[in-house]
C-alpha positions as CSV (number, residue, x, y, z in Angstrom):
1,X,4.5,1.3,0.4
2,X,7.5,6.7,2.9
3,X,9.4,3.9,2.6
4,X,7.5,1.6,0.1
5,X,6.5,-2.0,0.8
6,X,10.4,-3.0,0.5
7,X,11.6,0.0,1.6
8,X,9.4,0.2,4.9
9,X,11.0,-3.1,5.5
10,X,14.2,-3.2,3.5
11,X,14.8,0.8,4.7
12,X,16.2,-0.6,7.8
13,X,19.3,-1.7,6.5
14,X,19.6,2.1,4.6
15,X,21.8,4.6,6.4
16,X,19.6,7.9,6.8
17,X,21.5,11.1,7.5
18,X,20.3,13.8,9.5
19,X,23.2,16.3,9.2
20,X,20.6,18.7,8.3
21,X,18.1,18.1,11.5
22,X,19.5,20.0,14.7
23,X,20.9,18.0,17.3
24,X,20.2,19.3,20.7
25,X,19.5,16.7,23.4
26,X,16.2,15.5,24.4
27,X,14.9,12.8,26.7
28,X,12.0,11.4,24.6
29,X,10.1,13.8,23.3
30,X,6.0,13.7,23.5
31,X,6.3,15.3,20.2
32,X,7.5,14.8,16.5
33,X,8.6,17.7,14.2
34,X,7.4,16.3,10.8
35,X,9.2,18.8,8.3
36,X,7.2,17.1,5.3
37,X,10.0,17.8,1.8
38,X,12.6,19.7,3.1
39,X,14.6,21.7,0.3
40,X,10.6,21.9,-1.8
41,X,9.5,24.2,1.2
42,X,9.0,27.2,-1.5
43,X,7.1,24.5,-4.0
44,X,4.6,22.8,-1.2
45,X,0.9,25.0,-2.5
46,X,1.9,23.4,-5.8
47,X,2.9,20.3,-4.8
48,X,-0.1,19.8,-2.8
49,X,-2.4,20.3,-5.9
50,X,-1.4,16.5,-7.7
51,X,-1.1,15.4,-3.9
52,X,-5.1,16.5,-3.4
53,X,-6.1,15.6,-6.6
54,X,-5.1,12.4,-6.3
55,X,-6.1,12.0,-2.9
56,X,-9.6,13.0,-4.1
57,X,-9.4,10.6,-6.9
58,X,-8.5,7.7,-4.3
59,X,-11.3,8.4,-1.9
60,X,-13.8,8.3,-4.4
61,X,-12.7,5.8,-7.0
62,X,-12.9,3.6,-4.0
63,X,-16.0,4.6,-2.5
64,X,-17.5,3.9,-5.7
65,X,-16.4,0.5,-6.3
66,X,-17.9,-0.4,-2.7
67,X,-20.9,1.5,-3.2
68,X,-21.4,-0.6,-6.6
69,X,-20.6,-4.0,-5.5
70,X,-22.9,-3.3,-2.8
71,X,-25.9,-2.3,-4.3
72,X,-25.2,-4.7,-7.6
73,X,-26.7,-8.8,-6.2
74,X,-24.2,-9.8,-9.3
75,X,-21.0,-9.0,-8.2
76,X,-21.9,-10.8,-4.6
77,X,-19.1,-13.3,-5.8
78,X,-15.3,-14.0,-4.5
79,X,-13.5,-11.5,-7.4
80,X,-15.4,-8.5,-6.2
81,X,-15.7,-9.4,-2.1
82,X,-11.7,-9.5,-2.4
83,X,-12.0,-6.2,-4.9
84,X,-14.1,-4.7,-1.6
85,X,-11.2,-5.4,0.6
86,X,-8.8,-4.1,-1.7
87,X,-10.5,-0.7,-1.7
88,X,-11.1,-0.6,2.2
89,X,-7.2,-1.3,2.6
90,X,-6.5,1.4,-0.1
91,X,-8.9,4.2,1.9
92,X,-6.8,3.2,4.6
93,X,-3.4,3.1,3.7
94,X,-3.9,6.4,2.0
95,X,-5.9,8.7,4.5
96,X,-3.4,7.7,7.3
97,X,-0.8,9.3,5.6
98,X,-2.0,12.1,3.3
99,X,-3.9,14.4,5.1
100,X,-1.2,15.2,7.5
101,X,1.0,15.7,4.8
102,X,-1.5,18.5,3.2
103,X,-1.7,19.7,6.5
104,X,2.1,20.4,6.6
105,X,1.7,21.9,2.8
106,X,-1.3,23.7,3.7
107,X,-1.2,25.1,7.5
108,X,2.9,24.3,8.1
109,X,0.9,22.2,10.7
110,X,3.9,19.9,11.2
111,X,4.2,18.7,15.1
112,X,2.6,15.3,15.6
113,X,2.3,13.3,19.1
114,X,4.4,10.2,19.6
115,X,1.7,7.9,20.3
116,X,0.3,9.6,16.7
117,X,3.4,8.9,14.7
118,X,3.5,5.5,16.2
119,X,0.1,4.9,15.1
120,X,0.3,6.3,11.8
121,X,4.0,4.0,11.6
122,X,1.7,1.1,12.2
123,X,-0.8,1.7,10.1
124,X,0.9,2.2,7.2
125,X,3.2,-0.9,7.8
126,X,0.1,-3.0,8.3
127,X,-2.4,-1.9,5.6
128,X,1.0,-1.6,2.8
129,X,0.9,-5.9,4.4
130,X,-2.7,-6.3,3.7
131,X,-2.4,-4.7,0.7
132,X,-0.4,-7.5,-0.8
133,X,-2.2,-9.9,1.0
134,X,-5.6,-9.3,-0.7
135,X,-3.7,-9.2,-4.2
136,X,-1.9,-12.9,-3.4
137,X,-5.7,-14.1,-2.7
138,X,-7.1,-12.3,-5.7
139,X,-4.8,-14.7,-7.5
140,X,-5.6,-17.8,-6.2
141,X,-9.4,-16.3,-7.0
142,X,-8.0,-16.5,-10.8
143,X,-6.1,-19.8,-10.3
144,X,-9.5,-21.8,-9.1
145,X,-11.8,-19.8,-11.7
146,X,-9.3,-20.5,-14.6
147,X,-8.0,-24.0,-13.5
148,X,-11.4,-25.4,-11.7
149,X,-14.1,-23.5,-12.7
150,X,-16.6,-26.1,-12.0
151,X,-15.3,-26.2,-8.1
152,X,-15.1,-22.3,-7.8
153,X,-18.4,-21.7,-6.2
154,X,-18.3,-24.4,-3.8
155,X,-14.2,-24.2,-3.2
156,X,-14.8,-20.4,-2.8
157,X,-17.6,-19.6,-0.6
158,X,-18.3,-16.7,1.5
159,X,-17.4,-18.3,4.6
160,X,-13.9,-19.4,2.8
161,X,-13.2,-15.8,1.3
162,X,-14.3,-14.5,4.7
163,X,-11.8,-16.9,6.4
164,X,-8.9,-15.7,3.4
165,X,-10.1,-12.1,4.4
166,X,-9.4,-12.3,8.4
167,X,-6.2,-14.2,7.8
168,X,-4.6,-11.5,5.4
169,X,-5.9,-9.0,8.6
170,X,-4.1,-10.8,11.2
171,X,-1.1,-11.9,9.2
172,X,0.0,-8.3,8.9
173,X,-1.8,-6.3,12.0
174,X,-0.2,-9.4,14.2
175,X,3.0,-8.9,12.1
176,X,3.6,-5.2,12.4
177,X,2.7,-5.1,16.1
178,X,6.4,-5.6,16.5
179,X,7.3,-2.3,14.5
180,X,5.8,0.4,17.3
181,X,6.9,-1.6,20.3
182,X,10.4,-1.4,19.3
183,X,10.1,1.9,18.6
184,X,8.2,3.0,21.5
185,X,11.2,1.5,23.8
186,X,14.1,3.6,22.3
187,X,15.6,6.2,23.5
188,X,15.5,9.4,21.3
189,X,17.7,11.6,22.7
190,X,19.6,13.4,19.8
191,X,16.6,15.4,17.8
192,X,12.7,15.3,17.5
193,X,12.8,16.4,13.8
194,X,11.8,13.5,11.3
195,X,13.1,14.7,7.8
196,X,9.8,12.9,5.9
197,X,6.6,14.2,5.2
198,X,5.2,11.2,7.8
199,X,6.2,9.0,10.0
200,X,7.3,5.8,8.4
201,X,9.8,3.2,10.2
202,X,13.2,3.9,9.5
203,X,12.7,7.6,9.6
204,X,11.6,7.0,13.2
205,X,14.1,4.8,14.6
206,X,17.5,6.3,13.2
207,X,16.7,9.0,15.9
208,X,17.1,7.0,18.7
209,X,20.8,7.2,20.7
210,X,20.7,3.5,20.9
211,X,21.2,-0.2,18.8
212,X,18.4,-0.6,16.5
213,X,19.7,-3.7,14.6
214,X,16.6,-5.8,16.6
215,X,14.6,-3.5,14.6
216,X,16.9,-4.2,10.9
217,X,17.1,-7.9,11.9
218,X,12.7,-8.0,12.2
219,X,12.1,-5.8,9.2
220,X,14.0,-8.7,7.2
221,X,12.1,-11.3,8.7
222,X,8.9,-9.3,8.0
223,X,9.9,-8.6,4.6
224,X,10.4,-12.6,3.7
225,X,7.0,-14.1,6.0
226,X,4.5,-11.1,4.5
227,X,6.0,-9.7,0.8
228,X,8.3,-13.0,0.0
229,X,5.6,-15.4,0.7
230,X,3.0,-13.2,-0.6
231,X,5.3,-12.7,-4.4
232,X,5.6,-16.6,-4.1
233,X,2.0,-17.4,-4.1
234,X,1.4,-15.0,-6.8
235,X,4.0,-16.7,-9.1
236,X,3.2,-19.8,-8.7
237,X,-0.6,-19.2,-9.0
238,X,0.7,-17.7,-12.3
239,X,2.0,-20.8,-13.3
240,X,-0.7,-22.8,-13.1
241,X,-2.8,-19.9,-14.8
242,X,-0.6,-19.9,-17.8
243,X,-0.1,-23.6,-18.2
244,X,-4.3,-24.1,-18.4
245,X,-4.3,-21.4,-21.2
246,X,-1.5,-22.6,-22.7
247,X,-3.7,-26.0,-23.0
248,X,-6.9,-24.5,-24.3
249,X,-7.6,-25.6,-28.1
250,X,-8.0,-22.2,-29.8
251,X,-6.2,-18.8,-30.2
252,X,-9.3,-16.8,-28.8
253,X,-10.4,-19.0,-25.8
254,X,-6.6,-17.8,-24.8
255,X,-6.4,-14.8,-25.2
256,X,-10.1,-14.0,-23.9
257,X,-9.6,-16.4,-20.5
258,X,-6.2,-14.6,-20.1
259,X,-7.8,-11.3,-20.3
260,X,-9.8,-11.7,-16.8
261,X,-6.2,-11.9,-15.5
262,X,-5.5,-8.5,-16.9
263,X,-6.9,-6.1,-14.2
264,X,-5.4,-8.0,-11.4
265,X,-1.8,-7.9,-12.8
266,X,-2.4,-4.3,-13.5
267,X,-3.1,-4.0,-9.7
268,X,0.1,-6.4,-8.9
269,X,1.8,-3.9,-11.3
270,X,0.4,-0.6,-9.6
271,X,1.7,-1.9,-6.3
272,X,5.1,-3.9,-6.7
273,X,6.8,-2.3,-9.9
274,X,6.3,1.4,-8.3
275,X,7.8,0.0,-4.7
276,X,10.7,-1.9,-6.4
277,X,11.9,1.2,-8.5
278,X,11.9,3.3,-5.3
279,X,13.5,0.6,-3.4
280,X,16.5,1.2,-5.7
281,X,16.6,4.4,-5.5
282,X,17.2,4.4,-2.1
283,X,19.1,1.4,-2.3
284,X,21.5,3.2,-4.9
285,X,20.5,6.4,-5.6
286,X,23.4,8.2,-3.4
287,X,23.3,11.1,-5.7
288,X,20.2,11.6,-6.1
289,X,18.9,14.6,-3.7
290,X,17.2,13.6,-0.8
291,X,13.8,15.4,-1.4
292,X,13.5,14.0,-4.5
293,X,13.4,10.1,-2.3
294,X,11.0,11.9,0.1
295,X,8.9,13.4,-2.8
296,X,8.8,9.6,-4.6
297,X,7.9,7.9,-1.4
298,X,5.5,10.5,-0.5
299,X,3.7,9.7,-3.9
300,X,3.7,6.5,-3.2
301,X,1.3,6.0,-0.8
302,X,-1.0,7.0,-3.2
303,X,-0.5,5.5,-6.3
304,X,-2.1,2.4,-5.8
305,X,-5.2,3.3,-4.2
306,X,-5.9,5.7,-6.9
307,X,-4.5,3.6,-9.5
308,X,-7.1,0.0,-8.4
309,X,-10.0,1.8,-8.7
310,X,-9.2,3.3,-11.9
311,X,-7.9,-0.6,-13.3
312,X,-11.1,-2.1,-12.1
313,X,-13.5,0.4,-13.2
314,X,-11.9,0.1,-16.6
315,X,-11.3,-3.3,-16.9
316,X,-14.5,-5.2,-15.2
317,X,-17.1,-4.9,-17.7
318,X,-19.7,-5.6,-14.8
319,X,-18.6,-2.7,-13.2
320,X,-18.0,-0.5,-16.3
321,X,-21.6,-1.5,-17.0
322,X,-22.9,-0.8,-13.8
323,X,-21.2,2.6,-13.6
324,X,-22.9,3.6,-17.3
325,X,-26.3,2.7,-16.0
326,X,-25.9,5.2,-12.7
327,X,-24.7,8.2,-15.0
328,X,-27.7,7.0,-17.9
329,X,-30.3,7.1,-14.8
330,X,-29.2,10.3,-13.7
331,X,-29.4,12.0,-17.3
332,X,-32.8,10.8,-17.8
């Protein structure tokens, strides 16, 4: 979710060396050295080129699928209001991260303030929260439109997904608050130099000269209330999903109610599989190099937002529609 989802909250319990940062005392610096892939120093133009592309591809995959469901009066509905907040959480979670770490590629622009990296810890941690949040309600969306269809309009209505909306926002901005006060009240007297190409968590805390197990002992609490309860939804939604098709007469009414599941477990998919296969590698990948890990989480922060956009636009044939008749319009 960098740490990912898990490892933004699992890294805590991860040992991080820094027997490559210098170790000279200080008495908590007003700055960060961010030293973005150390060991790829020699590779960062042409690592930055899939970083910017992708970026770019984000930004306005994103922009487009607000800009459609805005101007389109048929996708005013649940799906594509959660599909909105999706995409604002992606910008999000993406630009607070990314363009420092082109800057450091770019410009070797790599001090950042501590008040900064604290609020680029927290916004990650946060929006990586709502993230999964949105996706949990986007499956009890499919739940009520597969399992009560004739209820979903008046069990989901605006004021309800409204209500769905601001609770995922205040789960995980209430949530995370904890994340940069702890931080904030360490003492960092060993080094200033975070070994990541941004400021995530764990990379932040093992520089403090003091106990941080308040911190390890939260993240796991954090990582049970917000991705635990969130994966447990989602299942059990799931469930119910499958057991309704599993009722209907005929092969086809299956397999074509099943497929409006299909671009929402792609976006489950784009988010969870990504951050568990990173999770083990930092879990067990002892031998593999450590700017390969940075280089994987640094990716990550960008794989979903530009992967939902893409999912959607592909899969929703009222947007795929709606997207054909903008490019027709503009040819003729």
């Amino acid at each position: 979710m960098q740490e990912t989802t898990l490892c933004l909250r699992v890294g805590q319990f991860l040992p991080y060396s820094m027997s490559d940062s210098n170790t000279t005392d200080f008495t908590n610096p007003s700055t960060f050295i961010l030293l973005g892939i150390p060991g790829l120093e020699a590779a960062y133009i042409w690592i930055s080129i899939p970083f910017c592309a992708m970026y770019a591809i984000a930004v306005l995959g994103n922009f487009t699928i607000l800009f459609i469901v805005k101007r389109e009066p048929s996708l005013h509905g649940p799906m594509f209001y959660f599909l909105c907040m999706l995409a604002v959480t992606d910008l999000v979670m993406c630009t607070s991260t990314v363009p420092k770490m082109l800057s450091i590629f770019w410009f070797n622009s790599r001090e950042i303030s501590f008040s900064a990296c604290l609020t680029q810890m927290y916004f990650v941690l946060s929006f990586s929260g709502m993230e999964s949040g949105i996706l949990m309600a986007m499956a009890f969306d499919r739940y009520v439109a597969i399992c009560h269809p004739l209820r979903h309009s008046t069990i989901l209505t605006n004021s309800v997904v409204a209500k769905i909306g601001l609770a995922v926002v205040l789960r995980s901005g209430i949530l995370t608050l904890p994340y940069p006060i702890l931080a904030r009240r360490w003492p960092y007297c060993r080094t200033n130099i975070i070994p990541h190409s941004y400021c995530g968590h764990i990379t932040v805390v093992n520089l403090a000269c003091a106990d941080i197990r308040i911190s390890s002992y939260y993240g796991l609490f954090d990582l049970f209330s917000v991705i635990g309860m969130d994966v447990f939804f989602i299942t059990v939604s799931y469930t119910h999903i499958l057991r309704a098709i599993f009722h209907l007469p005929t092969k086809d009414a299956r397999l074509k109610t099943f497929g409006t599941c299909i671009s929402h477990l792609c976006a489950i998919s784009a988010l969870y599989i990504p951050d568990f296969f990173s999770s083990l590698m930092h879990r067990f990948g002892h031998n593999v190099p450590r700017h390969f890990l940075i280089l994987i989480t640094s990716v990550y922060v960008l794989v979903p937002p530009m992967l939902h956009p893409i999912i959607y636009g592909v899969r929703t044939k009222q947007i795929r529609d709606r997207l054909l008749q903008l490019f027709t319009h503009k040819e003729t």
